[in-house]
MIDOSE-1310 file (N, C-alpha, C; in nm, 2 decimals, decimal comma, always signed):
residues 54
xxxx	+18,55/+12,58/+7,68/+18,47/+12,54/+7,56/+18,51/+12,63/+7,45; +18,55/+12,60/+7,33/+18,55/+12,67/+7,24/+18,47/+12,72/+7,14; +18,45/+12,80/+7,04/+18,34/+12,89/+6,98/+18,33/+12,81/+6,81; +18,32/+12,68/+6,86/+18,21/+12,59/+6,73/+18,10/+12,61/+6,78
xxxx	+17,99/+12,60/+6,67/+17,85/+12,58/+6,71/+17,79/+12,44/+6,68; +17,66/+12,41/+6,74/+17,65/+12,27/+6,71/+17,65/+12,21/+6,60; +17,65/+12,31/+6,48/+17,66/+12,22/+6,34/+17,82/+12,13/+6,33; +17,94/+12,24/+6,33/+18,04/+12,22/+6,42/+18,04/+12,10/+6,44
xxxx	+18,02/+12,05/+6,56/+18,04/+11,90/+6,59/+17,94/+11,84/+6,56; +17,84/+11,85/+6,41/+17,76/+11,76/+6,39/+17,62/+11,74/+6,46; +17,59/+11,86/+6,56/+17,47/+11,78/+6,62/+17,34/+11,89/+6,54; +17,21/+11,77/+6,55/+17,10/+11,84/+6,43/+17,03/+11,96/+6,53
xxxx	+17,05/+12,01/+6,43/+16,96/+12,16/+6,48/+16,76/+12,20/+6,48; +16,75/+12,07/+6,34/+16,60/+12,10/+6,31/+16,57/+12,03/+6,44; +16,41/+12,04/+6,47/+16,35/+11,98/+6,60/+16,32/+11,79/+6,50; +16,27/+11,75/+6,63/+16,26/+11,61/+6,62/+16,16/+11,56/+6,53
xxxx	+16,05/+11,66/+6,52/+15,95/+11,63/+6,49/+16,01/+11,68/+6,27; +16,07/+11,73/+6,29/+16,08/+11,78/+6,16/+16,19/+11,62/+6,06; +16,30/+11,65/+6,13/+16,39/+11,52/+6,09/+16,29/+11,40/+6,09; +16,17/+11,35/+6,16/+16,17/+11,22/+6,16/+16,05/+11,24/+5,99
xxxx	+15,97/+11,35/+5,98/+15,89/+11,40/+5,83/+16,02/+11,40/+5,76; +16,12/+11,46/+5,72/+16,20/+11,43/+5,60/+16,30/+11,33/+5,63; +16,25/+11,28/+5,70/+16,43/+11,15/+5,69/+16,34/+11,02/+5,68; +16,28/+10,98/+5,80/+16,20/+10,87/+5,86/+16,08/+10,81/+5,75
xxxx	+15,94/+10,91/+5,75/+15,86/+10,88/+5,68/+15,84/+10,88/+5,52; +15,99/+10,93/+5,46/+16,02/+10,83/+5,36/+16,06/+10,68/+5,33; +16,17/+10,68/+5,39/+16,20/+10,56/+5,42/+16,11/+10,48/+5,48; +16,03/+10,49/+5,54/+15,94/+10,40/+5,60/+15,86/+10,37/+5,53
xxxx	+15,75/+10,47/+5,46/+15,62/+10,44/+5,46/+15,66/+10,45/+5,26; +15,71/+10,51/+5,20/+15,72/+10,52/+5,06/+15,76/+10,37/+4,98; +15,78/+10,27/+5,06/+15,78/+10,11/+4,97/+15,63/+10,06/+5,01; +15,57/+10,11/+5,09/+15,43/+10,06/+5,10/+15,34/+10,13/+5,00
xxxx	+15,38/+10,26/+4,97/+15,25/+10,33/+4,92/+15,17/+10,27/+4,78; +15,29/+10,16/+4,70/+15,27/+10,16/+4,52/+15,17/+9,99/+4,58; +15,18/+9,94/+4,70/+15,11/+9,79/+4,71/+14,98/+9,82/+4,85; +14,97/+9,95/+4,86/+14,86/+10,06/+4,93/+14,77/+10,04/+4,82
xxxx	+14,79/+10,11/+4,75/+14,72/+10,16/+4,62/+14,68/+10,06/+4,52; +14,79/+9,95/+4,47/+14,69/+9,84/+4,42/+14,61/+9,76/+4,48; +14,60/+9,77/+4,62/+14,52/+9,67/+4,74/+14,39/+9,74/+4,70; +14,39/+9,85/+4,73/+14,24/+9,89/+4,73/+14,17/+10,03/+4,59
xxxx	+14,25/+9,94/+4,47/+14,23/+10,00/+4,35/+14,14/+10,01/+4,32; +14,05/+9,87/+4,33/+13,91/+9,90/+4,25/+13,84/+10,01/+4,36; +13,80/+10,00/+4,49/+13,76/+10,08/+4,56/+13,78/+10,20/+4,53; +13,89/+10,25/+4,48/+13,93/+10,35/+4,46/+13,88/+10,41/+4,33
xxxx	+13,81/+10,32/+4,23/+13,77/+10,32/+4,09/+13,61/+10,33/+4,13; +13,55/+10,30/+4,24/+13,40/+10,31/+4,28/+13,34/+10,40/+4,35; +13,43/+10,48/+4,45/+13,40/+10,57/+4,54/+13,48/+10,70/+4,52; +13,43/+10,81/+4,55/+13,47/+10,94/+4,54/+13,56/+10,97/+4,65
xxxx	+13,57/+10,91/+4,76/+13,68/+10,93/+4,88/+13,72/+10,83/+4,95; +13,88/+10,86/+4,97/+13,95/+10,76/+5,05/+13,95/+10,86/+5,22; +13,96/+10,75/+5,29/+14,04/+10,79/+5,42/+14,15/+10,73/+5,47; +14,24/+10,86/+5,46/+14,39/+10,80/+5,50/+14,39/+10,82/+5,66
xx	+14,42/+10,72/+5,74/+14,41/+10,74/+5,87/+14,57/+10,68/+5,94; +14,65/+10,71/+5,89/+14,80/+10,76/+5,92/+14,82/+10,83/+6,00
């Protein structure tokens, strides 16, 4: 075997949990947030708290 490291051939180094917060949960969930928000606007114009349960 020779002395590349895994960046080297490409393989990810951060843990799984970290890649799927900056890669994944943009792309997923950021086209929902602007038709989140006008769904439950007025609620949000009458009450002092939301619960995000994500």
């Amino acid at each position: 075997m020779n002395d590349k490291t895994h960046n080297e051939h490409g393989q990810i180094t951060a843990d799984a949990a970290t890649v799927y917060e900056n890669f994944f949960v943009p792309a997923l969930f950021q086209p929902c947030a602007p038709h989140m928000l006008q769904a439950i606007e007025h609620e949000l114009k009458t009450v002092q708290t939301a619960l995000d349960v994500a």
